[in-house]
N, C-alpha and C positions, 0 to 999 in steps of 0.2 A: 733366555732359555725357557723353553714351555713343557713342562711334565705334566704329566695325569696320575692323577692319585688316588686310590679305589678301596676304600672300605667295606669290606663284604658283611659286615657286623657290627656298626658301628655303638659298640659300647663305649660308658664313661672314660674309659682308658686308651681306647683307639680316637676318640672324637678328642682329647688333649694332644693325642701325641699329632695328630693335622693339626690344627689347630697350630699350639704351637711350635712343630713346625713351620708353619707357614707364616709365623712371625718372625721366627728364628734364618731362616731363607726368602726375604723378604727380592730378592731377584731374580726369582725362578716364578715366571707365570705359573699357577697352578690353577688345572682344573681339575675337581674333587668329585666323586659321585660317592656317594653312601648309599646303606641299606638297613632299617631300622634295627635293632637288635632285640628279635622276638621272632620264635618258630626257626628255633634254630636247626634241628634236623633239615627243613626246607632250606632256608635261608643257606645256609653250605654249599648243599647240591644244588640250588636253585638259582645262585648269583650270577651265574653267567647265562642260564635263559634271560633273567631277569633285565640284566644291561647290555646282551647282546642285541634283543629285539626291541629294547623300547629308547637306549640310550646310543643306538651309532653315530649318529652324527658325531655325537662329545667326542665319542672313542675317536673317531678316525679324524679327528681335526687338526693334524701335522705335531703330533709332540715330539717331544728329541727323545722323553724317558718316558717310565713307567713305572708307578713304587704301588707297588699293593699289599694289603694284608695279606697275612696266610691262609687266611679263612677265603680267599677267592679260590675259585676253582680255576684257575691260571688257566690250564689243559684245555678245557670245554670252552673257555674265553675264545684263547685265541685257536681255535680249530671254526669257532662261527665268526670272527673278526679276524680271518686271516694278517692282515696289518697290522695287529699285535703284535705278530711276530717278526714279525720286523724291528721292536722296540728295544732296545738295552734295558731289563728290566731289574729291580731290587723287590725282593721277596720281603715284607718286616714283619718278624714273628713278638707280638707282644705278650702269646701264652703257647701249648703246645697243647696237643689232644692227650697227651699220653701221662702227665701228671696228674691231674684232675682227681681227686678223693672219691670214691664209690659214696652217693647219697642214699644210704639207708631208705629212705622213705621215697625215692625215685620210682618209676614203674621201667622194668628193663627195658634198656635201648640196645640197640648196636653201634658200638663206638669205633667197630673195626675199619666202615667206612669214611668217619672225618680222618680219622687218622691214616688212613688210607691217601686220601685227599691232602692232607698237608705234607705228605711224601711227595706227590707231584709237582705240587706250587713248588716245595721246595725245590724238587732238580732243575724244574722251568729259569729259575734265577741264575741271571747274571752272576748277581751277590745277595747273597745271602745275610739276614740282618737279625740280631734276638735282642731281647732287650735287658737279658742280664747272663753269665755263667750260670747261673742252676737253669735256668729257661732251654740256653744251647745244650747242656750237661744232661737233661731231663730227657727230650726230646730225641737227643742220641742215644741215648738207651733206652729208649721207646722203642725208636725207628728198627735200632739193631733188635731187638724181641721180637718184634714184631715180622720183621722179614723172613727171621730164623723159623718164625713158622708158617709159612707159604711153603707151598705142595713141591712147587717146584721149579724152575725156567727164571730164577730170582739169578739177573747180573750183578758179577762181582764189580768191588768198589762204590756201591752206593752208600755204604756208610762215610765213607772215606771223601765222595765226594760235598757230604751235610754235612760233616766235621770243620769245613772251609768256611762256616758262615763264619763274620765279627760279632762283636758285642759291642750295642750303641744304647744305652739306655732312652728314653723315654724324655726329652726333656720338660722339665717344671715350666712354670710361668716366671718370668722374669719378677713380676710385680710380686711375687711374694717375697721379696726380700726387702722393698721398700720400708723404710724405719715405722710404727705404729705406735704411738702412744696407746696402751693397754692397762687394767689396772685388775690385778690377781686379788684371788678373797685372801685374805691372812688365816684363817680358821682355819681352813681346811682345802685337803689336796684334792684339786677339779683335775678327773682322769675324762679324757676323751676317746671314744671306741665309735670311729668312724667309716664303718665295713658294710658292704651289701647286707642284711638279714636274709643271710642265707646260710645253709648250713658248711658249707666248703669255708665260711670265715668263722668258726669255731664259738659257736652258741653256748654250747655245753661245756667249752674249757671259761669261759668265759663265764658265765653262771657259776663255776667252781669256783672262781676267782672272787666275783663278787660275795659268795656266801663266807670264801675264807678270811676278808675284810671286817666283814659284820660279828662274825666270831672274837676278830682279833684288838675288836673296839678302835678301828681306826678309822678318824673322821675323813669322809671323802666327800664327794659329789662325782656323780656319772652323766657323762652325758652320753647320751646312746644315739647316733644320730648314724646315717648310711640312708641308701634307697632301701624300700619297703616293699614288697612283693603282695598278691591278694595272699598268696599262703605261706606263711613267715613259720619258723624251727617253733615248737611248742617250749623251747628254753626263754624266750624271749616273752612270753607271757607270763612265766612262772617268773621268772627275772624281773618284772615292771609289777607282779603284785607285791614279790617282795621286797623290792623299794620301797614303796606304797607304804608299808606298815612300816617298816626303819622308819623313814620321812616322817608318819606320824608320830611318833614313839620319841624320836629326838628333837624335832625342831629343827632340823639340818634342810635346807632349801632344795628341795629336786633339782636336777640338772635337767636339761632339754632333752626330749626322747622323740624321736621321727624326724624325716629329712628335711635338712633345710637349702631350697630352692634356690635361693638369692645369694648368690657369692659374696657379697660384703658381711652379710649376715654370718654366713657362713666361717669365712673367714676371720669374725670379727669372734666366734664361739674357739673359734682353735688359739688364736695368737690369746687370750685368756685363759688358757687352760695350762695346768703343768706337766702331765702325762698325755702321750697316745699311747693306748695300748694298742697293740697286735695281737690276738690268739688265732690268727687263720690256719686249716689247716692246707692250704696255698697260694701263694703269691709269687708272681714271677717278678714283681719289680715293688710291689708295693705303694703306689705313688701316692693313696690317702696318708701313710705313715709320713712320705719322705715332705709332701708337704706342709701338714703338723710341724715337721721339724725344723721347716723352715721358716715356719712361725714363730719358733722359737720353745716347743714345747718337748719336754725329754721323753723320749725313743725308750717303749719298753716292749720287747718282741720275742718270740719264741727263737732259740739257736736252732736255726733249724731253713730250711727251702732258701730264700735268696737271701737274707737279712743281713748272715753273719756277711757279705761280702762288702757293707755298708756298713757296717754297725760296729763298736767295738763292744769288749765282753761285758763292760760295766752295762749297755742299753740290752743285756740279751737275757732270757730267765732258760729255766733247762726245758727244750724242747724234746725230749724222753721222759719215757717212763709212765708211770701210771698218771692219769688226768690230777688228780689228788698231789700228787710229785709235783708235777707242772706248774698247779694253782700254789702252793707252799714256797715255790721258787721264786713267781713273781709276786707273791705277797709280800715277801721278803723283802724285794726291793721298792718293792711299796710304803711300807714302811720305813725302809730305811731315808727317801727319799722325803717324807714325811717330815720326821724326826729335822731334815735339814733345812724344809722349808719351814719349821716351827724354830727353828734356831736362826732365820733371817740369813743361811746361806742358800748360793744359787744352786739349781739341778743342771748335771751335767745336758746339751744340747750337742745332738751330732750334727757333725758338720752336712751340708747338702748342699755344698758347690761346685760338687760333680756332674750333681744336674742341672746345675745352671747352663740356656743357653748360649753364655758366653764361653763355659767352659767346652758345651758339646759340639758348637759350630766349627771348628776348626777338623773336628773326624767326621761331620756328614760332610761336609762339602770334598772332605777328602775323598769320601766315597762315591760320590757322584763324578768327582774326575778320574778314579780310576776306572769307573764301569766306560764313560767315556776312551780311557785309552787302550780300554781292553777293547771294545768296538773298533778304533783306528786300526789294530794292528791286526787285526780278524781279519 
């Protein structure tokens, strides 16, 4: 069987979920086009000039399917690739235009047009795919807002028809589960916060967090690690000076601050750690957290976007309320989680073998046979 598989964006979270995929369906030829993730305005509207004119041949080289992110412009594809349509195709939403946090420090955009755009990829699909309940939960009450204010000539059942998508998460890497011999500090609790430096993963709840620590005389270590952008939240500078003076003042060993490149490396910094935190204020599936977790490190996140549907209440802190509320919440269990690594008992760790490829292979492939038998009987 030969599919084609099209990343209109391919960020850190789209380039895992091919990826592994394509470990995970190791019998399915796959031919992959991607498009680097930068100049997204362009990039959106611009994907299918992009791979219509410069990539046909790929396109049109006899596939049986066709799985694309939502971020492709499905519509303008296959209107200049007519033979597109011809393809049984799977829609995979890994986020939605319509959650996304307003960034204060942004310069105004119009967002009415991607969201616009992921209304179409959407009806274009066969099947429809999200990668968590609040992802499909979000985006439907998007789509629905968002229709309800169009002028007018808007057909009935389009919500009704997006309501239809599944929920397939995102699967991990298999190798993270492989046994690691690791060896944790005893002194103190190494928290990991391993998020884009951006402001949509929550700089400033996270800053409150750290100062409510420093207040609370509780020995930690942070490591702050994520990709780094040229123009990073001004919380994240105020945050690394005042480390800086803690650091010097106790004697307590900094933790690593900036990304790290090299995946053993990397992974070799999480399976050591005892916390990841989470303050994003969105996550469709979260997969820096869930692979932490499956390093073995305890799940502390806001109740709140996709978490609790993964999480139970012990890994969750109060995702309301004032920032100050929030940070007191998860200090709390900071502390308390402390208090138990100093007492030589273990931290709870959530389970994460939901998204084990072994666990998820059995519902893609299901889904590729049904889009197949919906094709037969058409």
């Amino acid at each position: 069987m030969k599919a084609l598989l099209l990343s209109a964006y391919d960020a850190a979270s789209h380039r895992a979920w091919r990826e592994n995929l394509h470990a995970m369906l190791p019998q399915i030829t796959w031919t992959t086009l991607t498009l680097p993730p930068r100049h997204f305005a362009w990039r959106v509207r611009g994907n299918s000039l992009s791979w219509a004119f410069k990539q046909r041949p790929a396109l049109t080289a006899g596939h049986d399917f066709l799985l694309c992110t939502s971020m492709t412009d499905l519509c303008a594809l296959r209107g200049f690739v007519p033979a597109l349509g011809q393809l049984p195709t799977i829609v995979y939403c890994h986020e939605n235009q319509f959650a996304f946090p307003e960034n204060p420090q942004a310069t105004v955009m119009n967002a009415v047009e991607p969201q616009m755009l992921s209304i179409y990829t959407a009806l274009c699909a066969d099947r429809l795919v999200f990668n968590s309940a609040w992802n499909r939960a979000s985006f439907l009450q998007g789509a629905k807002a968002l229709l309800r204010k169009l002028p007018d000539e808007v057909p009935d059942g389009l919500p009704e028809r997006l309501a239809q998508g599944v929920v397939l998460p995102v699967p991990l890497d298999a190798s993270l589960w492989q046994p690691r011999q690791v060896a944790r500090e005893p002194e103190v609790l190494t928290v990991v916060w391993n998020h884009r430096w951006e402001f949509d993963k929550g700089p400033a709840l996270l800053l409150a967090i750290v100062e409510a620590l420093l207040q609370q005389g509780v020995r930690f270590r942070l490591h702050l690690l994520g990709q780094r952008f040229r123009q990073a939240p001004p919380e994240f500078g105020v945050l690394q000076a005042r480390l800086a003076q803690w650091h010097a003042e106790t004697g307590i060993r900094p933790g690593h601050q900036g990304h790290v490149a090299e995946t053993d490396k990397y992974r070799e910094l999480l399976a050591s750690s005892d916390v990841v935190l989470s303050t994003a204020l969105h996550d469709f599936q979260g997969l820096a957290l869930q692979e932490a977790s499956a390093l073995g490190c305890a799940a502390l996140a806001p109740a709140r976007l996709v978490y609790p549907e993964y999480l139970a209440p012990e890994h969750l802190y109060h995702g309301t309320g004032t920032m100050a509320e929030q940070a007191d919440s998860a200090v709390a269990r900071l502390q308390e989680w402390a208090r138990r690594k100093a007492a030589g008992l273990p931290l709870p760790v959530a389970d994460m073998l939901g998204c084990h490829p072994d666990t998820l292979r059995p519902g893609y492939e299901q889904l590729i046979h049904s889009l197949f038998s919906q094709a037969a009987a058409s």
